[in-house]
C-alpha positions as CSV (number, residue, x, y, z in Angstrom):
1,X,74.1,89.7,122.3
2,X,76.8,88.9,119.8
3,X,76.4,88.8,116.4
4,X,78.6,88.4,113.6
5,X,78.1,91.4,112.7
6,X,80.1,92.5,115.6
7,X,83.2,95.1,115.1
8,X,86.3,94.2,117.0
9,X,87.2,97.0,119.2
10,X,90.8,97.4,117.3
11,X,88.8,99.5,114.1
12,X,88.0,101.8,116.4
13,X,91.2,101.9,118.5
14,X,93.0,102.4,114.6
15,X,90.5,105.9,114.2
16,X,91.8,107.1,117.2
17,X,95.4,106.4,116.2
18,X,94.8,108.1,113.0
19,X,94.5,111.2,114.8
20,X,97.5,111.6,116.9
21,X,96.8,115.1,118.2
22,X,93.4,113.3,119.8
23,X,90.1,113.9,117.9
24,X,86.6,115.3,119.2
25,X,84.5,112.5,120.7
26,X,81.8,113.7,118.8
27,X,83.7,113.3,115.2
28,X,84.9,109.9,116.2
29,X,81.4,108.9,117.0
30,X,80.4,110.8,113.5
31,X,83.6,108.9,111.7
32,X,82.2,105.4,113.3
33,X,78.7,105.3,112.4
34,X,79.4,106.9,109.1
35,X,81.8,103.3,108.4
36,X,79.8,101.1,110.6
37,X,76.4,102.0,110.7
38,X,74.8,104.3,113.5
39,X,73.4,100.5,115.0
40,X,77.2,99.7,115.1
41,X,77.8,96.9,118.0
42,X,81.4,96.0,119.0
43,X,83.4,93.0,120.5
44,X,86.9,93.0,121.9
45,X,88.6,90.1,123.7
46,X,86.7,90.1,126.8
47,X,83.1,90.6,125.0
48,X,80.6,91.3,122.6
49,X,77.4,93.4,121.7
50,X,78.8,96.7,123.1
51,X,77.5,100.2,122.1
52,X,80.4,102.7,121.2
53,X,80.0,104.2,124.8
54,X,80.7,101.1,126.6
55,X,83.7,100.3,124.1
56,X,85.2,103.6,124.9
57,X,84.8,102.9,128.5
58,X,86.4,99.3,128.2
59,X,89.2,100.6,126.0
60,X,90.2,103.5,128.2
61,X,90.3,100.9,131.1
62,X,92.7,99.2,129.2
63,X,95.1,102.3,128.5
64,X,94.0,101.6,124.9
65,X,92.6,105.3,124.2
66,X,92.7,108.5,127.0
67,X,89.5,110.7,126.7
68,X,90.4,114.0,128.9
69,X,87.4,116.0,128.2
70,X,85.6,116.0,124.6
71,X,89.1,114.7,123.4
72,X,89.7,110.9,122.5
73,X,93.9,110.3,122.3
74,X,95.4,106.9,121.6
75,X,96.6,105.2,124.7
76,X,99.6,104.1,125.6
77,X,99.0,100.5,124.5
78,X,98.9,99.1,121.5
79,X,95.8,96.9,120.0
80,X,96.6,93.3,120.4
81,X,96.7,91.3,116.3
82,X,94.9,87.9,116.8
């Protein structure tokens, strides 16, 4: 369920791109709930009401992030501005 307390996708997509060398999927996930809350639900173009696990699954679908491993790397795409 959506709420508007929803975070769009691109906050997290800027973490990862903040850390160009990749970061440790268990820091990002610290580094999220730490600025979002540990209830933290997310929303992107296509949706709304994800969990951080099903946004990382989303965005690395969309060559928005790689995760090789424990590592999370930007992606060769770019977040969309709307």
């Amino acid at each position: 369920m959506s709420t508007s307390l929803d975070i769009h996708g691109r906050e997290v997509i800027g973490i990862v791109h903040s850390h160009p060398g990749g970061i440790w999927a268990n820091s990002l996930s610290r580094l999220v709930s730490e600025r979002f809350g540990a209830a933290a639900r997310f929303r992107t173009s296509m949706g709304a009401g994800l969990d951080l696990d099903e946004l990382m699954v989303y965005l690395e679908a969309r060559d928005k992030i790689r995760v090789t491993g424990d590592m999370v790397f930007p992606g060769g795409r770019p977040a969309r501005a709307h």
